[in-house]
C-alpha positions in Angstrom: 90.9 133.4 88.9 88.6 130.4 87.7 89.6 128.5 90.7 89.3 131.6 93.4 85.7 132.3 91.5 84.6 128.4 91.9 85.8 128.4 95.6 83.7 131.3 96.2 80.7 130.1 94.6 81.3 127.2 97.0 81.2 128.8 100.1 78.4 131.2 99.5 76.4 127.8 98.8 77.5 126.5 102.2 76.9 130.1 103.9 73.0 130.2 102.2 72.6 127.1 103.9 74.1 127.6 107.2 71.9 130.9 107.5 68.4 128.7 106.1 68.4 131.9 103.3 66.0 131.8 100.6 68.0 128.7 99.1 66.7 126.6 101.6 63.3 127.7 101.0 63.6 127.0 97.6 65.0 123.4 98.5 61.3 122.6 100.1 59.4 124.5 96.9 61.2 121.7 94.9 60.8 119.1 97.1 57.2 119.1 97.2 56.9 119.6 93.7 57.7 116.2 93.3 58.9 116.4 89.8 58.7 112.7 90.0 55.2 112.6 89.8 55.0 115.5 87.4 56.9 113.4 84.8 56.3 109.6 85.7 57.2 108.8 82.1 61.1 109.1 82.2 61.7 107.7 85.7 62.3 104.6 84.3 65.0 106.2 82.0 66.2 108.3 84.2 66.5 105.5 86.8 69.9 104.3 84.5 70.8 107.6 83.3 71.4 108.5 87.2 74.3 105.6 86.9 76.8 107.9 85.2 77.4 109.9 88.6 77.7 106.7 90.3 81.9 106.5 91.6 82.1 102.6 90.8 80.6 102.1 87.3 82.2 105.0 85.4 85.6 104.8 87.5 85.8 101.5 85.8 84.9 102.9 82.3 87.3 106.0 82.8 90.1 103.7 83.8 89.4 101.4 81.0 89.9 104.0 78.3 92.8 105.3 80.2 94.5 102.3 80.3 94.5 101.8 76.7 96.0 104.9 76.5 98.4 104.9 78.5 99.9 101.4 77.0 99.6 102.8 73.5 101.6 106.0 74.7 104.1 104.0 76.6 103.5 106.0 80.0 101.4 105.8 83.1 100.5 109.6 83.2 96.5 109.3 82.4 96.1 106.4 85.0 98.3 108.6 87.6 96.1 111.8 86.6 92.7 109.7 87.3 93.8 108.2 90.4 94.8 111.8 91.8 91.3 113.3 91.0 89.5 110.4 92.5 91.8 110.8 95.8 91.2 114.3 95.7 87.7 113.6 95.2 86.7 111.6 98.1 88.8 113.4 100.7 87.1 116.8 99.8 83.6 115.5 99.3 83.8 113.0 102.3 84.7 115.0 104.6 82.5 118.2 104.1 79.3 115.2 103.7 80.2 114.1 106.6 81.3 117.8 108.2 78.0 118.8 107.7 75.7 115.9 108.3 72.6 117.0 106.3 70.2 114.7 105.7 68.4 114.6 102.4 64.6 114.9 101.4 63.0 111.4 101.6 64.6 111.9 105.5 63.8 115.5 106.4 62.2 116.4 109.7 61.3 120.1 109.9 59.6 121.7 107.5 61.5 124.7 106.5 64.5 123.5 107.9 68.6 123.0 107.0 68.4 119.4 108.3 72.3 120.1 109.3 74.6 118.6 111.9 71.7 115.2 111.9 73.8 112.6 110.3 72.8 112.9 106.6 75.6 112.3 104.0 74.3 114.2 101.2 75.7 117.8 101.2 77.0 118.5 98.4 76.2 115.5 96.1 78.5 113.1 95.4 76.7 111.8 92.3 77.0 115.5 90.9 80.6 115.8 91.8 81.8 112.2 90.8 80.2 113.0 87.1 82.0 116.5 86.8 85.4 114.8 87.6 84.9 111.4 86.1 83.7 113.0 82.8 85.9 115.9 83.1 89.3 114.2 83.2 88.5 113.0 79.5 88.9 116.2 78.7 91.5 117.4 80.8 93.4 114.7 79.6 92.4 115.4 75.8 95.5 115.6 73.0 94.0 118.1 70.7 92.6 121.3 71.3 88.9 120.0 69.1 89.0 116.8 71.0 89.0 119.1 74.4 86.3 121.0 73.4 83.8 118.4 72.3 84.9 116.6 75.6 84.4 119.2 77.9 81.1 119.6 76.1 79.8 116.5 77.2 81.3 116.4 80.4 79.2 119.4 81.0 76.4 118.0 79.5 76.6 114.8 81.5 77.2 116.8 84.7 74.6 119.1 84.4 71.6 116.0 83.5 73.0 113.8 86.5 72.5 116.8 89.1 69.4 117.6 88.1 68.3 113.6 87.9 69.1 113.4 91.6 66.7 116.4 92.3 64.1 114.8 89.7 64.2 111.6 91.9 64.1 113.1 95.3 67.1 111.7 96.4 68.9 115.7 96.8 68.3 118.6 97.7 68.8 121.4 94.5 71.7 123.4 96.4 73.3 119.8 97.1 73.6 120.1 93.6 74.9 123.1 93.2 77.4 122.4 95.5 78.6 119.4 94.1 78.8 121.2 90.4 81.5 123.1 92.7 83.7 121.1 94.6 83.8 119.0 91.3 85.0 121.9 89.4 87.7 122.3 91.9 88.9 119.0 91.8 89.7 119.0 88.3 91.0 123.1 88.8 93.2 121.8 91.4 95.1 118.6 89.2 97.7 121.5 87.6 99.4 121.7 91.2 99.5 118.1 91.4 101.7 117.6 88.2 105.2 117.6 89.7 104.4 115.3 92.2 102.8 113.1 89.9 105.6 113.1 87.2 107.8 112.4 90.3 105.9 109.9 91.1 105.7 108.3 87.5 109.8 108.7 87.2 110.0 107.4 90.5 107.8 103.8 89.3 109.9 103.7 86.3 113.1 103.5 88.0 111.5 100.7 89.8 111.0 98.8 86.8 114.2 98.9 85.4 115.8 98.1 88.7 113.6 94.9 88.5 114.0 94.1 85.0 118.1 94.3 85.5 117.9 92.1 88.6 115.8 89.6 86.6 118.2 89.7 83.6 121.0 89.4 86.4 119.5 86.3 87.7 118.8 84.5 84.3 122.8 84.5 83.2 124.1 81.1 83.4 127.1 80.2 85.1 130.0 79.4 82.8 131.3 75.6 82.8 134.4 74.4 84.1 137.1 73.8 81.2 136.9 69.9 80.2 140.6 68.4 79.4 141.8 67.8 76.5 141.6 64.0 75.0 144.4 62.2 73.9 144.0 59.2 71.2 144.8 55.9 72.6 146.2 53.3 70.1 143.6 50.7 68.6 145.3 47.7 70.1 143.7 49.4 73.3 140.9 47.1 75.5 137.4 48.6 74.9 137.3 49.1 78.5 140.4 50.7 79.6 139.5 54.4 80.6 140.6 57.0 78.3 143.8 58.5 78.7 143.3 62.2 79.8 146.4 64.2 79.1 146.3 67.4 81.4 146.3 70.9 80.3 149.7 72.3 79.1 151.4 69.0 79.3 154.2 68.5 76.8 153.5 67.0 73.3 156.0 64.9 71.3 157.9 66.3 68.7 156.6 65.7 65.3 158.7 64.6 62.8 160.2 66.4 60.1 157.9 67.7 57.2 160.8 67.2 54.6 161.3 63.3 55.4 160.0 61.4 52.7 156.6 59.4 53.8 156.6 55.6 55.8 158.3 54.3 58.6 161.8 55.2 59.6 163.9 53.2 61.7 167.0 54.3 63.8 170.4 53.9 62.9 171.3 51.6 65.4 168.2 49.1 64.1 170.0 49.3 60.5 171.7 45.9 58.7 175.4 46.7 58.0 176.3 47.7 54.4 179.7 46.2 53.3 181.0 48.6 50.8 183.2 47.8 47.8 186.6 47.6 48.7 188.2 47.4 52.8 188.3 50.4 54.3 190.2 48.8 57.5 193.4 50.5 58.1 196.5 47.6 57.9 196.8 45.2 60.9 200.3 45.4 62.7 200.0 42.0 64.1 199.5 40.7 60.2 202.3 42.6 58.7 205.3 41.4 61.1 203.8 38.2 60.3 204.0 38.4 56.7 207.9 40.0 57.5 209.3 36.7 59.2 207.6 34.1 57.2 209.4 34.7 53.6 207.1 32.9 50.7 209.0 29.4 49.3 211.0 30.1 45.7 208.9 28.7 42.8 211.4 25.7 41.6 213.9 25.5 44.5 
């Protein structure tokens, strides 16, 4: 309902215009008025104030605060939000400014007149709108009910002052104003739709990161080393600058010895000195005994 009531509010304003109703009329009351000259004293002042409907300045500001929250919140929904409403933003604005072609009051021609379809770019006010959706997205994007209300407060507030600065300094016409109070007001009625697409959108840059991030880690694992062979010990009567023996892998070793041996060299049997026990254990010679049989021993005293 808010949003149908603000679009209609926004066509009457074009309508009034079209038709040079009593709007119009009221544009050229104000104009030569010259509320500049009424109240010299605040131009000066109202010279910088004019700055917060300027696009560049506060998008900078906005984004800033934004930013901060999104990296304390771990998410890129506030930036996405902004960016949205400033796309939205320009594409409405700039094309019905430049639909329209009004020019403004420092340029007007006729007395009386629209000053449509004459290659102005001022209908509605961009400095109006920008402050309604550069203000107003703080508290759209508010966390707390309070906070959204104080916000919302002095986006109004902000809104409201810059409009009417622009008609102070002659730079707008007053129902320029009025329509840029509107199509700003739609802008920021119109960011609901655009959720989906921007939490789409969000998932959708996230996935991107993690498929970069995994790619990196991918890249950074070094590539394992080829086994080294194992050494064997050479002996130390070995020249200082003989190569090293490698022994390949899964190569026989030699047998260790025993662990019940007793300790210190052992040499083979064959190496051994003969032991002569006590006593022959030779079996009797046959040769010896028939020699002993045919060689009877002399009798002692024959």
């Amino acid at each position: 309902m808010l949003f149908s009531a603000t679009l209609a509010f926004y066509l009457a304003i074009v309508v009034a215009v079209l038709t040079t109703s009593w709007l119009v009329r009221f544009d050229w009351q104000v104009m030569f008025f010259r509320p500049y000259q009424q109240w010299p004293e605040i131009h000066a002042f109202l010279d910088y104030w004019v700055v917060l409907g300027q696009r560049g300045p506060t998008a900078v500001m906005v984004a800033a605060w934004l930013g901060w929250r999104s990296w304390r919140q771990h998410t890129i929904r506030p930036l996405l939000t902004f960016g949205a409403a400033l796309l939205l933003l320009n594409v409405t604005v700039g094309a019905a400014k430049i639909g329209m072609g009004r020019l403004g009051p420092h340029y007007a021609t006729t007395i009386g007149a629209n000053e449509m379809w004459l290659g102005g770019d001022i209908f509605p006010s961009g400095h109006t709108a920008n402050a309604v959706v550069t203000w107003g997205i703080l508290a759209y994007m508010a966390s707390t009910p309070r906070t959204r209300r104080y916000l919302s407060a002095l986006s109004a507030v902000v809104s409201l002052s810059v409009g009417l600065t622009t008609v102070y300094l002659g730079t707008h016409w007053l129902s320029d104003v009025f329509l840029g109070w509107a199509a700003g007001l739609l802008v920021l009625l119109a960011l609901p739709w655009v959720e989906p697409l921007l939490t789409r959108v969000e998932g959708w840059i996230f996935d991107l990161r993690e498929l970069w991030r995994s790619r990196r880690a991918g890249a950074a694992v070094p590539t394992p080393a080829a086994p080294v062979p194992a050494m064997v010990p050479q002996p130390a009567t070995a020249q200082a600058d003989e190569p090293p023996h490698r022994e390949p892998v899964g190569a026989a070793r030699p047998a260790r010895s025993p662990a019940y041996l007793a300790p210190g060299p052992h040499t083979p049997r064959s190496e051994r000195s003969p032991v002569t026990p006590a006593g022959s254990r030779r079996p009797p010679h046959s040769e010896r005994a028939s020699r002993a049989a045919t060689s009877p021993r002399p009798v002692a005293g024959g």
